[in-house]
N, CA and C of each residue as an Amber inpcrd file, in Angstrom:
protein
   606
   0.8460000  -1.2000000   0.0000000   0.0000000   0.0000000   0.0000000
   0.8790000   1.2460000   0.0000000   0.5130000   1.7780000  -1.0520000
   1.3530000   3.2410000  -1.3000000   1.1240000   4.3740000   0.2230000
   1.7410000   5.1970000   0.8030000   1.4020000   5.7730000   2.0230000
   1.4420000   7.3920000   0.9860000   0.9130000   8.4200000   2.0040000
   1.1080000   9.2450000   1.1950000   0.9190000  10.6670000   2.4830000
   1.3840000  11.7640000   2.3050000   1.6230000  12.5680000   3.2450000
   0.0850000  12.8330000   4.0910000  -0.2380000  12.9140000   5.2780000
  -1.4190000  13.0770000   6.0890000  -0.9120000  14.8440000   6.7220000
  -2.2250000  15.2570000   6.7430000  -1.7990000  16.6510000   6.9420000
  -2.2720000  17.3520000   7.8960000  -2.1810000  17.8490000   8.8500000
  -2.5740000  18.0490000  10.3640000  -2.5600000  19.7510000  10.5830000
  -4.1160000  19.8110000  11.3630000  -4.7450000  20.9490000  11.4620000
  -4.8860000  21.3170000  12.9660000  -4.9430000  20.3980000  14.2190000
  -4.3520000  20.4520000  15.6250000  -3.5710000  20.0640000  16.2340000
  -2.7900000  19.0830000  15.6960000  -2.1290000  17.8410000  16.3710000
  -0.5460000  18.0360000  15.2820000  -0.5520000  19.3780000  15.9430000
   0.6460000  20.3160000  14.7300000   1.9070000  19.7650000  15.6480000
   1.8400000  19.1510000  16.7950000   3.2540000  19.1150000  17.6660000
   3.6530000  17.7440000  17.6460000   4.6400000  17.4830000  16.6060000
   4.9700000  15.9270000  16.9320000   5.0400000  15.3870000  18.4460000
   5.7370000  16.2080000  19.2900000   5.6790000  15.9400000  20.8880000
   3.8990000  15.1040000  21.3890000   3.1830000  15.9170000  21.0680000
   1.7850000  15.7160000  21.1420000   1.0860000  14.4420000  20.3750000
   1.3070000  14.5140000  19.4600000   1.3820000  12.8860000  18.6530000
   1.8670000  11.8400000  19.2800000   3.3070000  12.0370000  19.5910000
   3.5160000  10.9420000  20.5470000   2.9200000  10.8990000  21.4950000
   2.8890000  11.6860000  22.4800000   2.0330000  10.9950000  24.0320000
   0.9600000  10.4360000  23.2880000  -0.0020000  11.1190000  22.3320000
  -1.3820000  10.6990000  22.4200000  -1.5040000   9.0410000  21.7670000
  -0.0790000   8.6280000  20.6590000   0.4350000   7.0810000  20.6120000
   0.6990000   6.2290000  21.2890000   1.5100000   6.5720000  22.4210000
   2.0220000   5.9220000  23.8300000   0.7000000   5.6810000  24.2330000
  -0.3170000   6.5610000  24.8970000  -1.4550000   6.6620000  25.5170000
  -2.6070000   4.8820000  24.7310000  -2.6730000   5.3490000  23.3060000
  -3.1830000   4.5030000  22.3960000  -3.0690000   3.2000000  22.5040000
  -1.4560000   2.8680000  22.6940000  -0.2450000   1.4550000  22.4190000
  -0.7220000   1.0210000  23.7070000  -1.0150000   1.9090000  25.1050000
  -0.9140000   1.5660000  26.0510000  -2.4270000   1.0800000  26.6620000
  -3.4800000   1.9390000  25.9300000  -4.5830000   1.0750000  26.0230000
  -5.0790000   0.0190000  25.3720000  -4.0030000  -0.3580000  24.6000000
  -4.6250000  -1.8830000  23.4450000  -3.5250000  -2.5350000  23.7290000
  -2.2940000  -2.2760000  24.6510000  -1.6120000  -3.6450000  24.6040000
  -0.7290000  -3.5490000  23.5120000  -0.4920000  -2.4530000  23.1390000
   0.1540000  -3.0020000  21.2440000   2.0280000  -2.8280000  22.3630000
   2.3910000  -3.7570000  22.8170000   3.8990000  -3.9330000  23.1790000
   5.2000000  -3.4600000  22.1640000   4.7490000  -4.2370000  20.9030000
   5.6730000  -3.7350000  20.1380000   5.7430000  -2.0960000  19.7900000
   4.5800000  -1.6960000  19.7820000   4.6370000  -0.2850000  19.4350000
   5.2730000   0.4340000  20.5280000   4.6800000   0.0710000  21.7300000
   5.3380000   0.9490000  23.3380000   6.6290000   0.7400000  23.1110000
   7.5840000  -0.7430000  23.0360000   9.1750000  -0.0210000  22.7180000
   9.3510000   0.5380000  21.6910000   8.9950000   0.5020000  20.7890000
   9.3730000   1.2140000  19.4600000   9.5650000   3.0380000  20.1070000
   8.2090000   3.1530000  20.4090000   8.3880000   4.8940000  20.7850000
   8.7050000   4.8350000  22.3520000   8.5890000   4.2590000  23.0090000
   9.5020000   4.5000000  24.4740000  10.7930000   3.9110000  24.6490000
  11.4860000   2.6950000  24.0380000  12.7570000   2.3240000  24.0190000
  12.9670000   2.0090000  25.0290000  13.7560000   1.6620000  26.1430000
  13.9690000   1.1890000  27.5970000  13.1330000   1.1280000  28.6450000
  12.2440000   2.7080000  28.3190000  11.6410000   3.2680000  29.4230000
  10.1570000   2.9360000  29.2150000   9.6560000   1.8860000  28.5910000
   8.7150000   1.2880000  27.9060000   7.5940000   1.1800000  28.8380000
   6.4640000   1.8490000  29.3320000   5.6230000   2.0000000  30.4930000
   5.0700000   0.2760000  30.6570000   3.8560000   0.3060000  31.1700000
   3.1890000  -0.8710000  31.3830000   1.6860000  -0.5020000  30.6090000
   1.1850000  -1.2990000  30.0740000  -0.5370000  -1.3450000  29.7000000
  -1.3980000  -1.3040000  30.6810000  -2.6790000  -0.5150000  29.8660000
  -3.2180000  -0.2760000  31.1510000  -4.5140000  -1.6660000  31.2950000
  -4.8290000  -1.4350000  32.1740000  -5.4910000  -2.3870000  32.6850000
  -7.0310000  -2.6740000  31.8140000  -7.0820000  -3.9780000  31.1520000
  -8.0950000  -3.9770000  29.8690000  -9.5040000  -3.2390000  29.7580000
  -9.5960000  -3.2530000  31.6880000 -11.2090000  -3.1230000  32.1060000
 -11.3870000  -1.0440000  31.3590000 -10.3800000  -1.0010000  31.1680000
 -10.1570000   1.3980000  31.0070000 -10.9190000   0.9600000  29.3540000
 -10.1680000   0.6050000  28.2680000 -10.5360000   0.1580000  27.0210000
 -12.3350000  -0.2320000  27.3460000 -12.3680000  -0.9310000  28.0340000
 -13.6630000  -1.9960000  27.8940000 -14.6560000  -0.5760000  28.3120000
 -14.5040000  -0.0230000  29.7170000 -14.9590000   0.8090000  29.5490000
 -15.3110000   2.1590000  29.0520000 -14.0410000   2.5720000  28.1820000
 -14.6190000   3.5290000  26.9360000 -15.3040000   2.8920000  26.1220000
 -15.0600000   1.4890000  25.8940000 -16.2460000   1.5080000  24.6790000
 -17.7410000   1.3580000  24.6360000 -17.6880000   1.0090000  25.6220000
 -19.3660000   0.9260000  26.7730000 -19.8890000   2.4860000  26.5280000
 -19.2140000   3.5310000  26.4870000 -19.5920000   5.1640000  26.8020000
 -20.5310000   5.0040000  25.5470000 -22.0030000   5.8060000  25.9100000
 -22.6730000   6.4220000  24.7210000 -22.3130000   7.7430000  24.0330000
 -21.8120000   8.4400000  25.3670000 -22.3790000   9.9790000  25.0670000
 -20.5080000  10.3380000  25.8780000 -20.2120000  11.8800000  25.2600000
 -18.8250000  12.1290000  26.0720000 -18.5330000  12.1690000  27.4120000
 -19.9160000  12.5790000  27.7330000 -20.0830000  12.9790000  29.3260000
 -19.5290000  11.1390000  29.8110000 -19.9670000  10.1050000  29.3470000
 -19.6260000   8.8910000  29.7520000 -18.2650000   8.8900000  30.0560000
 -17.6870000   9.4590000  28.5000000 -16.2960000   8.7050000  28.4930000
 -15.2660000   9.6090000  29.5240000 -15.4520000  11.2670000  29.4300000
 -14.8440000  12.1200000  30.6700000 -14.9480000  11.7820000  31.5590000
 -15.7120000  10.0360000  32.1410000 -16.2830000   9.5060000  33.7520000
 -14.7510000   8.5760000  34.0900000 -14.7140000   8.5880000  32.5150000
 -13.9650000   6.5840000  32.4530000 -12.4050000   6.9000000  32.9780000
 -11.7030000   6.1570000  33.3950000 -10.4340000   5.7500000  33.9400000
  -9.4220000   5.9280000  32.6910000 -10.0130000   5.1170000  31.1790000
  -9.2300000   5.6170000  30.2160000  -8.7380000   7.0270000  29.8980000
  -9.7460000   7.7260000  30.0940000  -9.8700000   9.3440000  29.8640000
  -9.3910000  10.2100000  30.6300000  -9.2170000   9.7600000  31.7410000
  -8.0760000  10.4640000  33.0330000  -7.0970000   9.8600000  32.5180000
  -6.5830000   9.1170000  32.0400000  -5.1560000   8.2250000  31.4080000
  -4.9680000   9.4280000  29.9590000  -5.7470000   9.5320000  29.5560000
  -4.7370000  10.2660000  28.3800000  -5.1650000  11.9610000  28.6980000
  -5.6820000  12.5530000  29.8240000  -6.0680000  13.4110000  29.7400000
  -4.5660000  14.5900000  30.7510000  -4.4270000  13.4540000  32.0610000
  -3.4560000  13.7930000  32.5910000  -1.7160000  13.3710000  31.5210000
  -2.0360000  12.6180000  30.8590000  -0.8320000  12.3190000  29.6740000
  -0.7040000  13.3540000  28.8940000  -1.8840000  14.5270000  28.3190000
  -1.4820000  15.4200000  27.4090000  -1.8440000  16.5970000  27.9390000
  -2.0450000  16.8150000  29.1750000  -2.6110000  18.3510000  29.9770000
  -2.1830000  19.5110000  30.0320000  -0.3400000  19.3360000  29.9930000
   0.3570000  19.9600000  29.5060000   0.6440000  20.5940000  28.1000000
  -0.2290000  19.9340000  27.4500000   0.3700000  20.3910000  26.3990000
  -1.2330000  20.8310000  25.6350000  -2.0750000  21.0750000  25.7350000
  -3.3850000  21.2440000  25.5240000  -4.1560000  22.2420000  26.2710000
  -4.6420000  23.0980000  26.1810000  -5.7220000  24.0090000  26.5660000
  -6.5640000  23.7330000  28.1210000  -6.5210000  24.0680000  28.7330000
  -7.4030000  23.4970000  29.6150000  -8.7280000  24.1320000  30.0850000
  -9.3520000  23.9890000  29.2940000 -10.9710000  24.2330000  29.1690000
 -11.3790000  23.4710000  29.2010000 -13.1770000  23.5660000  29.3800000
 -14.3040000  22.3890000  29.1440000 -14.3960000  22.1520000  27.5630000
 -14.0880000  23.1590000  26.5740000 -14.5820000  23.0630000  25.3730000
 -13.6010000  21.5610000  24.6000000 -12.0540000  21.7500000  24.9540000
 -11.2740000  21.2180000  25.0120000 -10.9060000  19.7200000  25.5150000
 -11.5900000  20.0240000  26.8680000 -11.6090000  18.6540000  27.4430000
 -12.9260000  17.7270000  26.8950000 -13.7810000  18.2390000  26.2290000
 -14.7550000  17.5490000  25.5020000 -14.3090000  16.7270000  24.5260000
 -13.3290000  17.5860000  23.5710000 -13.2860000  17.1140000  22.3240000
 -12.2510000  16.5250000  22.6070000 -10.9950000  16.4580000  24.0550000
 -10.5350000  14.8110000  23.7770000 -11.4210000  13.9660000  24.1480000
 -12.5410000  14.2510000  24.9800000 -13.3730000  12.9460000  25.5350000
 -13.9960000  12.3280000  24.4180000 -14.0230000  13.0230000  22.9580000
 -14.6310000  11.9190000  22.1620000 -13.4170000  11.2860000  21.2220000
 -12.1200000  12.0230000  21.3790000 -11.1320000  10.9910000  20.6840000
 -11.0290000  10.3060000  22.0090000 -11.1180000  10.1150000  22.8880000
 -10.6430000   8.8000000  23.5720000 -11.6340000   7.4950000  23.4980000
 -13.2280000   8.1710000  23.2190000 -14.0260000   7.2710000  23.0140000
 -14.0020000   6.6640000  21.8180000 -13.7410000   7.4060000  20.6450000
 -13.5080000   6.8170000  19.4640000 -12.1750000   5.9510000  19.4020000
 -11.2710000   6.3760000  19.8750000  -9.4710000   5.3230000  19.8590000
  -9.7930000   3.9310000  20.3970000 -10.6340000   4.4280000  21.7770000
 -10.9830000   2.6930000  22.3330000 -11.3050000   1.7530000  21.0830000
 -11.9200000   2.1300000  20.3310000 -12.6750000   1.4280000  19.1680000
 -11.0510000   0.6990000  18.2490000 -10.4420000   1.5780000  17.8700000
  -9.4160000   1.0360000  16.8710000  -8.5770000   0.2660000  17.4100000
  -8.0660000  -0.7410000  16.9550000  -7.6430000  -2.2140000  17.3460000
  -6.1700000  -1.5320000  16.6340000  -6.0200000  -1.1640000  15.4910000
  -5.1450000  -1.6020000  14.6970000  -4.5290000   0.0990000  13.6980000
  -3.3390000   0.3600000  14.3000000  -2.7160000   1.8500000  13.2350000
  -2.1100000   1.7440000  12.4600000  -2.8590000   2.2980000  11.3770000
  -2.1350000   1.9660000   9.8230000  -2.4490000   3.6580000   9.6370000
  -0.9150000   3.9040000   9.3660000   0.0650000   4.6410000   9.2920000
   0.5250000   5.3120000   7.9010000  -0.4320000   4.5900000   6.9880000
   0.1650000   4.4250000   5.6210000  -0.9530000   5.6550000   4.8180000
  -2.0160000   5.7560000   5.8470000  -3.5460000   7.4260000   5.1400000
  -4.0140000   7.7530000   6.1460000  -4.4660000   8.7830000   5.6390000
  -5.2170000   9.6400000   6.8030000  -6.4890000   8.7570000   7.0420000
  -7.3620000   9.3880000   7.6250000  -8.3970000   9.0690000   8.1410000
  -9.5580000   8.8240000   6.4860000  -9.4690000   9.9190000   6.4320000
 -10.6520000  10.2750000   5.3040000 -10.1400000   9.5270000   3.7340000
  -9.6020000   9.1890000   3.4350000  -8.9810000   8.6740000   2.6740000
  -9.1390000   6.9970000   2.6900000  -8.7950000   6.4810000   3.9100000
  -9.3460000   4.8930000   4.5400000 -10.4320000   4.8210000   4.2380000
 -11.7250000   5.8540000   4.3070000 -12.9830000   6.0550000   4.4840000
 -13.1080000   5.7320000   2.5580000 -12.9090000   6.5780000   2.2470000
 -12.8770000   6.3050000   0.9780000 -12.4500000   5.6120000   0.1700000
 -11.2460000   5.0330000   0.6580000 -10.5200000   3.5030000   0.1570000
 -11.5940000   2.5010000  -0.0290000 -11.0430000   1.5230000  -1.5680000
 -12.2200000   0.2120000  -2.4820000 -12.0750000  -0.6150000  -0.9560000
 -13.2270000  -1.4860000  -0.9230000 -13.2860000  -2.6800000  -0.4080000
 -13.1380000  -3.6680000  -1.1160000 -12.0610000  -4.8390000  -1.1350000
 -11.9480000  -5.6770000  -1.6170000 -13.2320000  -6.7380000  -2.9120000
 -14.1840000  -6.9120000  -1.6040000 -15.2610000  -7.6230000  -1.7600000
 -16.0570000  -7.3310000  -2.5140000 -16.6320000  -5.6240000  -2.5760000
 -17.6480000  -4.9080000  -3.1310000 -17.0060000  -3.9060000  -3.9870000
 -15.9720000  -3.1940000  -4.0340000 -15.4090000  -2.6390000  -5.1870000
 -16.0190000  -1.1130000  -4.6750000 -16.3230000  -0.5940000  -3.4030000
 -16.9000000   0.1780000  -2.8300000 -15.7600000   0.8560000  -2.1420000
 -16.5950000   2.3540000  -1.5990000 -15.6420000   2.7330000  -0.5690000
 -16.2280000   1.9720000   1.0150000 -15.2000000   1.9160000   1.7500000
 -15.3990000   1.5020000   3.0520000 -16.5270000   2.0820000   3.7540000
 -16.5650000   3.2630000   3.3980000 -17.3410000   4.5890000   4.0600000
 -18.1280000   5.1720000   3.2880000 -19.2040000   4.8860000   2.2720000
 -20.4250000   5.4470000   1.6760000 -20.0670000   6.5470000   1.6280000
 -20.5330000   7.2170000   0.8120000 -20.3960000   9.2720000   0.0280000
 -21.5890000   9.5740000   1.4220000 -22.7700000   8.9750000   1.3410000
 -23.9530000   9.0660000   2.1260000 -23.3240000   9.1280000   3.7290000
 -22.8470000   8.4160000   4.3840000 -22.1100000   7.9800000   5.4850000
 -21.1390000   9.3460000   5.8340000 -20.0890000   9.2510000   4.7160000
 -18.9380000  10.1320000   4.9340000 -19.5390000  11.7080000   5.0940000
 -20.8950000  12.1360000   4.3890000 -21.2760000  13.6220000   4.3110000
 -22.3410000  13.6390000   6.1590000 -22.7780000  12.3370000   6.3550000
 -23.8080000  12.6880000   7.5020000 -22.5430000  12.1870000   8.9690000
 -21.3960000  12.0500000   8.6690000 -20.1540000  11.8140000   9.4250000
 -20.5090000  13.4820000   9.6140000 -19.5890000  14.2490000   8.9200000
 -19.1110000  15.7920000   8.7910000 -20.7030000  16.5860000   9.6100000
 -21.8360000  16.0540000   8.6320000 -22.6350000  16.6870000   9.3240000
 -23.3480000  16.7200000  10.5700000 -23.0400000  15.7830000  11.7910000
 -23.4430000  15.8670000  12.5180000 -23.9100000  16.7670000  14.0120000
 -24.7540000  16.7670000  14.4080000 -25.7480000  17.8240000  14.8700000
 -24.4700000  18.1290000  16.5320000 -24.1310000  17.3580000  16.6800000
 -23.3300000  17.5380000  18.2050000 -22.4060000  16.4040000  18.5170000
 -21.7350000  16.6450000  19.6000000 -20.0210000  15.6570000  19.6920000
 -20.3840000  14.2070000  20.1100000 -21.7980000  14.0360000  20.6890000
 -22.4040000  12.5950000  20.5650000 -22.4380000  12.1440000  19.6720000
 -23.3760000  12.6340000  18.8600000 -23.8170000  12.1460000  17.4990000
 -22.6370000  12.1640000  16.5170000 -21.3040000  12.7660000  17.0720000
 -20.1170000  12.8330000  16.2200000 -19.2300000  11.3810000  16.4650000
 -19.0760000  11.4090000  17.7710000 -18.4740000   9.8960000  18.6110000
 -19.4890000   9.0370000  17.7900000 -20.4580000   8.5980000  17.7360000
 -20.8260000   7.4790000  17.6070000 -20.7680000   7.3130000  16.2360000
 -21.1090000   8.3810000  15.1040000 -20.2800000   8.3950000  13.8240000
 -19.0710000   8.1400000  13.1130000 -18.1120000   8.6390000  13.8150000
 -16.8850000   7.8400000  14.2550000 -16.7840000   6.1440000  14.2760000
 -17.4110000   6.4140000  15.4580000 -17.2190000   4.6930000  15.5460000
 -17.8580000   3.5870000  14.7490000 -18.7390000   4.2680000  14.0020000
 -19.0310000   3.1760000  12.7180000 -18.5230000   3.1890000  11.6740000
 -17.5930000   4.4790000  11.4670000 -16.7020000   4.2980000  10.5840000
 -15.5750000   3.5730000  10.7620000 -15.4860000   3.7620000  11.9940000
 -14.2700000   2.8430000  12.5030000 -14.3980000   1.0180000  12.3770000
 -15.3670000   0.7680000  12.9010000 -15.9240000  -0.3960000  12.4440000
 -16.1890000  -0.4830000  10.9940000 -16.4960000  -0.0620000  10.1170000
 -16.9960000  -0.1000000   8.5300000 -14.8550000  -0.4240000   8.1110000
 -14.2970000  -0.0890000   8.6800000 -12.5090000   0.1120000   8.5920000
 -12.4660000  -0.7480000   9.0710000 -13.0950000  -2.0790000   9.7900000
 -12.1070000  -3.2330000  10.4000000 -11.5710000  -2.9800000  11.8540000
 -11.8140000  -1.6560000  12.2950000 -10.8250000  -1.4030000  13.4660000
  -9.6380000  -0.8200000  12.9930000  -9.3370000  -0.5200000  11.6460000
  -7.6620000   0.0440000  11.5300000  -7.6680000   0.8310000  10.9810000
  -7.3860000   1.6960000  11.6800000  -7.3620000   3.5710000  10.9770000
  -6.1650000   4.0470000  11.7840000  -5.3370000   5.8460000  10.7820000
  -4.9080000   6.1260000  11.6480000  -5.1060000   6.8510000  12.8520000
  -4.1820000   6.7730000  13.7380000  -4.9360000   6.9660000  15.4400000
  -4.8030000   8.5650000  15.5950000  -3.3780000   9.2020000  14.6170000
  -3.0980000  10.7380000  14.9940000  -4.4150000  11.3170000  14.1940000
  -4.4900000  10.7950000  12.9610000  -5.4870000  11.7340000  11.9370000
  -6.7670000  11.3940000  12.2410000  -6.8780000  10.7330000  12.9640000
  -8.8870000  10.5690000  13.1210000  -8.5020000  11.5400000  14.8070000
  -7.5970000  10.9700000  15.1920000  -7.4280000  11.9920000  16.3230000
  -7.9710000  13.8740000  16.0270000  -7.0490000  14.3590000  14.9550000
  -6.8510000  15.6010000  14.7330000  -8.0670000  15.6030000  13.7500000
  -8.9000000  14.8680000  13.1610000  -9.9170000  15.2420000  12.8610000
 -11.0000000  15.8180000  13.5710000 -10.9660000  14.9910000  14.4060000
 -11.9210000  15.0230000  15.6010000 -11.8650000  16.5260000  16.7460000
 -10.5760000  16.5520000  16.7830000 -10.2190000  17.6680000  17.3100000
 -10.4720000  18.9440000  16.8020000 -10.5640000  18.6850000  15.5530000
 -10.4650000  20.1840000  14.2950000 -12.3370000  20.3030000  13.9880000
 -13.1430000  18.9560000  13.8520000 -14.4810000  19.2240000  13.6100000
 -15.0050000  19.7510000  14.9450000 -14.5970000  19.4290000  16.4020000
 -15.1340000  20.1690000  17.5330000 -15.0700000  21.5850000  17.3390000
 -13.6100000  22.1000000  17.4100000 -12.9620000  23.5800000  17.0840000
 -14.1040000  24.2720000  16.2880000 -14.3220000  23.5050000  14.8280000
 -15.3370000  24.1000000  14.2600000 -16.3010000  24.2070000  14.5710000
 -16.7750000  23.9290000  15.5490000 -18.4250000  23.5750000  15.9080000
 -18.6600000  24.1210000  16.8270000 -17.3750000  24.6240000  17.3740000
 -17.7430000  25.4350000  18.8940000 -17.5540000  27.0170000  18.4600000
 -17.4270000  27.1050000  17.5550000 -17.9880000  28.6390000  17.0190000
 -15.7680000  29.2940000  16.7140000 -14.9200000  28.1850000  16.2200000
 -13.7620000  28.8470000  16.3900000 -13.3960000  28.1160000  14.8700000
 -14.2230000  28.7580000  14.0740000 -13.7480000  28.5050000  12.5340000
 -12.8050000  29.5090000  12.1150000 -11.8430000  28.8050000  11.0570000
 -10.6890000  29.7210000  10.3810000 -11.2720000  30.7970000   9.5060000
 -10.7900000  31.3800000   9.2280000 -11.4990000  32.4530000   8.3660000
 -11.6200000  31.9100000   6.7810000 -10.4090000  31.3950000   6.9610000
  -9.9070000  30.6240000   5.2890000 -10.4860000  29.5870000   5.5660000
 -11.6310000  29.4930000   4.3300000 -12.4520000  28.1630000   4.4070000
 -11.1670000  27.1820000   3.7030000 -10.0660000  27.3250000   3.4870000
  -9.2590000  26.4710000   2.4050000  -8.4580000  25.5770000   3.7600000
  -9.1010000  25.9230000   5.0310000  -8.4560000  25.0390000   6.0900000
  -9.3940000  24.6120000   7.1640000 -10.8520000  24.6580000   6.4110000
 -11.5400000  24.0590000   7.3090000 -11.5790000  22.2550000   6.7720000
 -11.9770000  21.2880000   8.3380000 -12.5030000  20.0460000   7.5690000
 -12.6100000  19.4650000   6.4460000 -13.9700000  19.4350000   5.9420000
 -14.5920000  19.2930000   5.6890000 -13.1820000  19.4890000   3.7300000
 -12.6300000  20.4450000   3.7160000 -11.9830000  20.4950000   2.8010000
 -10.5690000  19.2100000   2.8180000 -10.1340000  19.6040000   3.7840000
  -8.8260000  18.2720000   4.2930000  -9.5080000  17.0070000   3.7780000
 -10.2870000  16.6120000   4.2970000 -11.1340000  15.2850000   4.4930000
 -11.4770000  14.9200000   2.5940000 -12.1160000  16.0660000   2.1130000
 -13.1570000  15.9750000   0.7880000 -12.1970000  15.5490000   0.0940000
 -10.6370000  15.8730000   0.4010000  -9.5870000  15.6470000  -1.1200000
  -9.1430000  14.3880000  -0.6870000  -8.9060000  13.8220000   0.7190000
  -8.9440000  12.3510000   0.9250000  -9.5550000  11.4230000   0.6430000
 -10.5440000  11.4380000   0.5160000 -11.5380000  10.8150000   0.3120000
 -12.0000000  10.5710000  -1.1310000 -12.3830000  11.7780000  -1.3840000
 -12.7120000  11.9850000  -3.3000000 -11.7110000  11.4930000  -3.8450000
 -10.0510000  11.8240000  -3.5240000  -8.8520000  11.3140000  -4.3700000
  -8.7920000   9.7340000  -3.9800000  -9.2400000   9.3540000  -2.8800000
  -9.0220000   7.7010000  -2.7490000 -10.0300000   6.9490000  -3.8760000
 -11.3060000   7.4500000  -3.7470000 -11.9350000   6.8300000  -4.0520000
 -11.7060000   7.4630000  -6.3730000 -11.3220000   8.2030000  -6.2910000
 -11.0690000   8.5390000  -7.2330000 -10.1510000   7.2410000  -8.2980000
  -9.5240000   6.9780000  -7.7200000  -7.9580000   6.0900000  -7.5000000
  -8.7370000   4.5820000  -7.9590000 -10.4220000   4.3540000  -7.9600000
 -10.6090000   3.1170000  -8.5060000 -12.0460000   3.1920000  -9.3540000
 -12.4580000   4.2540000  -9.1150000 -13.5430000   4.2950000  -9.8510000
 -13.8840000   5.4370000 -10.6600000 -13.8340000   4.5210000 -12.3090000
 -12.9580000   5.7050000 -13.4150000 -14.6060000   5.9710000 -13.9790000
């Protein structure tokens, strides 16, 4: 699989990428990944029941309850805003990450979405799906959108760019849009997606 540059609209601090990987590796167990980016100092996993219970969460207010969410919240506090508006929109990337099993590293988010399915010669993620994804009414109805895309993916997406998606569609929604529509969402996402799916169906 060809990889191709992923392009980041919050999650601008490689520093920040990593914890929020470590955090990831460390709620699924992925060992090999924890030495890869910690090397000696390789933490421990957290305890399965944090995972089990983000994915149980309906709504964010759930997942800001969960044990997982104090795990990556005190992991990136420093380096993140500390507001409610803020602390929302990691509470639905932590609810959505519980979901992904598996980081493939190789596309963004929106792009996976739009990537053929073997079987059906389809995108993973419906045009229908991918537009009522973007459009959703609030950060519930956004989490749980998410997570059927995530599932419609197998579980394997990447963890920074659905991360910084997620992060960048809150931003927008809480009334802190760019002025230059040429860096909102909804644009990042449309050329991932349209160009993946572009890529098989002539």
């Amino acid at each position: 699989m060809t990889s191709h540059k992923v392009h980041y609209q919050v999650l601008l601090a490689e520093a920040l990428q990593h914890q929020l990987m470590i955090w990831w590796a460390r709620l699924h167990n992925q060992q090999s990944l924890l030495q890869k980016l910690c090397g000696d100092s390789t933490p421990p996993a957290y305890p399965p029941a944090h995972r089990a219970e983000l994915r149980r969460c309906r709504t964010v207010d759930d997942a800001l309850l969960t044990e997982g969410f104090r795990n990556l919240w005190f992991t990136i506090s420093e380096s993140v805003s500390d507001n409610e508006t803020t602390m929302l929109a990691w509470g639905v990337v932590a609810g959505a990450l519980a979901d992904v099993r598996q980081h493939d590293g190789s596309r963004s988010f929106a792009a996976g979405m739009g990537s053929q399915q073997e079987k059906t010669g389809k995108p993973y993620v419906s045009e229908l799906r991918f537009a009522q994804l973007q459009k959703s009414d609030d950060l519930d109805a956004f989490m749980r959108r998410c997570r059927r895309s995530i599932a419609l993916l197998g579980q394997s997406v990447n963890v920074t760019s659905l991360a910084d998606g997620i992060l960048q569609w809150a931003r927008e929604h809480q009334n802190e849009q760019d002025s230059d529509t040429r860096h909102r969402l909804a644009v990042y996402w449309a050329r991932d997606y349209f160009t993946a799916l572009a890529g098989y169906q002539k």
